[in-house]
N, C-alpha and C positions, 0 to 999 in steps of 0.2 A: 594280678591279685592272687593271694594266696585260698586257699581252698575255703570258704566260708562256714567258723562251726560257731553263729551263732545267727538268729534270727533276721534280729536288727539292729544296728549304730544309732546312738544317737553323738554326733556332734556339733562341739558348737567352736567358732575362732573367737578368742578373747584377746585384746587390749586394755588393760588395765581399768577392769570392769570386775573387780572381784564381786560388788553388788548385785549387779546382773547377773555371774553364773550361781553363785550360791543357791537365791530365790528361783529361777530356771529350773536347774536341775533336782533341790528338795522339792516345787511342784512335779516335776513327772512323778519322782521317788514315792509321794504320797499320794497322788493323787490318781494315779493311772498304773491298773493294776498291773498288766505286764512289766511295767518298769520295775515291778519288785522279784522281777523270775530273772533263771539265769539264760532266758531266748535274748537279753537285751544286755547292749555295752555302750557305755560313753564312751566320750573321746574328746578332750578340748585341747586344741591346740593354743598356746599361749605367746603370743607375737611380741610380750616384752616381758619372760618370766624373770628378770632382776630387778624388777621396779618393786617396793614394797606391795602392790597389788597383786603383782606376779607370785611374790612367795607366799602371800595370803592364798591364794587360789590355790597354789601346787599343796596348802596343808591342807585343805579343806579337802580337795580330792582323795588324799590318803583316807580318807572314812568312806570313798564309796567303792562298793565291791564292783568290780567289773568296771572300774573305771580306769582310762589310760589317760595319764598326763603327759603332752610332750608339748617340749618347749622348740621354738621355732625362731630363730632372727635372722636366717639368711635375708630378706629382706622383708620390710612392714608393706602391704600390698592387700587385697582382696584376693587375692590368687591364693593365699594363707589355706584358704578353704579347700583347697586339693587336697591337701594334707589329711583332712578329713577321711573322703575316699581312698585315697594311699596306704592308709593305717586301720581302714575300716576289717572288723571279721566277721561282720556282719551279711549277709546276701543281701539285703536290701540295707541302706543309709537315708539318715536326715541328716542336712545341715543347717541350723537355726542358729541367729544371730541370739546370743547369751544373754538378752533383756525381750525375751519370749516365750510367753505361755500359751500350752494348748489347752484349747476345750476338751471335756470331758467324751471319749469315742472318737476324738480325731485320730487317734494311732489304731485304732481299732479299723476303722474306713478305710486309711492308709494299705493295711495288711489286707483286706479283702480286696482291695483293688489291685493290687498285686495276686493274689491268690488264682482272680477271675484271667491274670493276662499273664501268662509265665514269660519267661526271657521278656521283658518288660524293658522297650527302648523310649518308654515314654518321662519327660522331667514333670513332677509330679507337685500340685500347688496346692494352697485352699486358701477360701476367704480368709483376708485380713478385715477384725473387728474391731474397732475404735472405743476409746476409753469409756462411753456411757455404755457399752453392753448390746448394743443394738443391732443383733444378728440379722434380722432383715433387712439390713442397709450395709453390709459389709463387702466392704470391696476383692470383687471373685478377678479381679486383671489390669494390667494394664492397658490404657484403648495407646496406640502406635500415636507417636505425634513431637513434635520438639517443642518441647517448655520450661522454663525456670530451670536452662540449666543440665538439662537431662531428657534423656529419650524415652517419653512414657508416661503417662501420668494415673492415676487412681479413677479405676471405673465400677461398676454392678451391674452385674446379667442377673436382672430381678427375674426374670424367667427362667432360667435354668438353675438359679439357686436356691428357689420355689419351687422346682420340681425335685431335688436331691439326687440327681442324679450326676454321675461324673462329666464335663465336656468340655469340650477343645477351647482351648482360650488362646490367646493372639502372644504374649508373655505376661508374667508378672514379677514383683517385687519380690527379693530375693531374701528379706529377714527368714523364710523359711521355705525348701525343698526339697525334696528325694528323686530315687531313682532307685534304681537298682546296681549294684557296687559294682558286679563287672561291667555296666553299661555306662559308667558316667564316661562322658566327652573331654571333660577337662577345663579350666579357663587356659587363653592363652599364658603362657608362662612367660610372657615380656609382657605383661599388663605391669604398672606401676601404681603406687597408693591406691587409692578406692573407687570406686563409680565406673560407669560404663558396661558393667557384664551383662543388665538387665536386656534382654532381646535380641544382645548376642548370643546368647548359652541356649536359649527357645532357639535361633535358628539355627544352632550348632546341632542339636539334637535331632531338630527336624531334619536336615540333611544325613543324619546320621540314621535315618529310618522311623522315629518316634514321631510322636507328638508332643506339644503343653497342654497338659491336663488340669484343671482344676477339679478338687471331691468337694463338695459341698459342705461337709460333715468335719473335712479338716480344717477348722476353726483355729484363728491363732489372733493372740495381740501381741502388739510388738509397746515398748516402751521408747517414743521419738524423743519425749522432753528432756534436757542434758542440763540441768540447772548450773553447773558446774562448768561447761562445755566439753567440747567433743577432746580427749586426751592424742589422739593422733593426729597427722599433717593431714588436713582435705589442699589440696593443689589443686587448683582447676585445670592447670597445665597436663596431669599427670590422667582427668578424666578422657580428656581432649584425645591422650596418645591414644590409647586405653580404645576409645572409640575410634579413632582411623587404624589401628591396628589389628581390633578382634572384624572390624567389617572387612579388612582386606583380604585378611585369613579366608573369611568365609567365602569373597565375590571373585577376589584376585584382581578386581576392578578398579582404578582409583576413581572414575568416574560414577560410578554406581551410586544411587540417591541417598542411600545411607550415608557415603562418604559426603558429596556435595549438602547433604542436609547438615552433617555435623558441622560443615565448614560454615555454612552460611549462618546457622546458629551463634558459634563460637567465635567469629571471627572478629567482630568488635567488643567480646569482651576481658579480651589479652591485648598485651603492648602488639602496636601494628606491626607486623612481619612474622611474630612470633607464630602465629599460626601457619604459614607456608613451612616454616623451619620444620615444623613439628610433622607438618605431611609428608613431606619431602623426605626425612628421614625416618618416617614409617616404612612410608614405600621402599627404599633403602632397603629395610633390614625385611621385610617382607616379600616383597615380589621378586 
């Protein structure tokens, strides 16, 4: 990482979401006073800048100061999001999905939590708040578990989020995180299309010497509904890899519960066989 001469990053990876970053980034811009100082830079990387939403986005950007446009197609992926920290000049980065608003003092919370832990190897979270507004029920993590599809599902530590103080969470939902820029892990770099990072990237960090931390105060809503539908490929083949390969990386194990739980999950919801194929040549290119 190059020498950092600016406070914070914020980026965000877009796919033909010009709606989502506009509204995004004009809420920080207005709403959150540091976003108006030169401690703070965007950064959105843009995973199909030739689509008319693409050139929409890259003109929009040109009105923001301190903002950096880069466009990206070596391939469409969740891994997009490296890119972020790669380009960040930031000492500390967010990475927020571009149909996500924060509350008012979540960037504030953010910087004091860093402040209190210097070299800071911790991945850094907050409650997600759902569309009626209701802070006292917002979900501070994921509880560990296989369902619908995916590793993890939406939980609330009514007790530590009642009390506002920052604490160790097990992983959560990735619409929004930080770190500290020269301490990000990285996603695997053979990850394919989307899904799967959530509780590998928590336990990539943890071995890496951190924690997952949730701040209570970093409030965020994320926009789920896609009236339109979702513009990129979801593959469920491509979560599948995604999951046998970031757990291999971590365990080096194929046996390891991670692994056996993805399998047993996933394994009657692909054409039969398809799922050995997929392990078999994880293992391959991994161990």
């Amino acid at each position: 990482m190059k020498h950092p001469d600016k406070l914070l990053t914020i980026g965000t990876a877009v796919y033909d979401d010009y709606d989502g970053v506009f509204f995004t980034l004009q809420s920080l811009r207005m709403h959150h006073e540091i976003c108006k100082t030169d401690d703070v830079e965007f950064v959105v990387i843009d995973n199909n800048p030739d689509s008319p939403s693409g050139q929409a986005t890259q003109a929009f950007c040109k009105w923001i100061k301190n903002c950096n446009y880069v466009p990206y197609t070596l391939k469409k992926s969740t891994t997009v999001r490296n890119e972020i920290f790669r380009q960040a000049r930031g000492k500390y980065a967010i990475s927020m999905d571009c149909h996500v608003l924060l509350f008012n003092g979540a960037l504030e919370s953010l910087l004091n939590y860093y402040a209190k832990n210097p070299d800071c190897k911790d991945i850094v979270s907050g409650p997600l708040v759902y569309d009626g507004l209701d802070e006292k029920n917002a979900s501070t993590h994921f509880k560990p578990g296989w369902g619908s599809g995916m590793y993890g599902q939406w939980a609330t530590d009514h007790d530590n989020l009642h009390k506002g103080e920052p604490f160790e969470i097990p992983m959560q939902g990735l619409g929004l995180f930080s770190c500290e820029t020269k301490n990000w892990v990285g996603f695997n770099k053979t990850f394919r299309g989307f899904g799967g990072e959530e509780g590998y990237i928590h336990e990539k960090f943890r071995q890496f010497g951190g924690k997952a931390i949730c701040i209570p105060q970093l409030k965020w809503m994320h926009r789920f509904v896609r009236p339109a539908g979702v513009p990129y490929p979801l593959i469920l083949e491509d979560r599948i890899w995604n999951y046998f390969v970031g757990w291999l990386e971590l365990t080096q194990d194929p046996h390891h519960e991670m692994i056996q739980g993805a399998y047993k999950h996933f394994h009657n919801k692909i054409p039969a066989g398809s799922i050995d194929h997929i392990l078999n040549q994880a293992i391959k290119q991994t161990l």
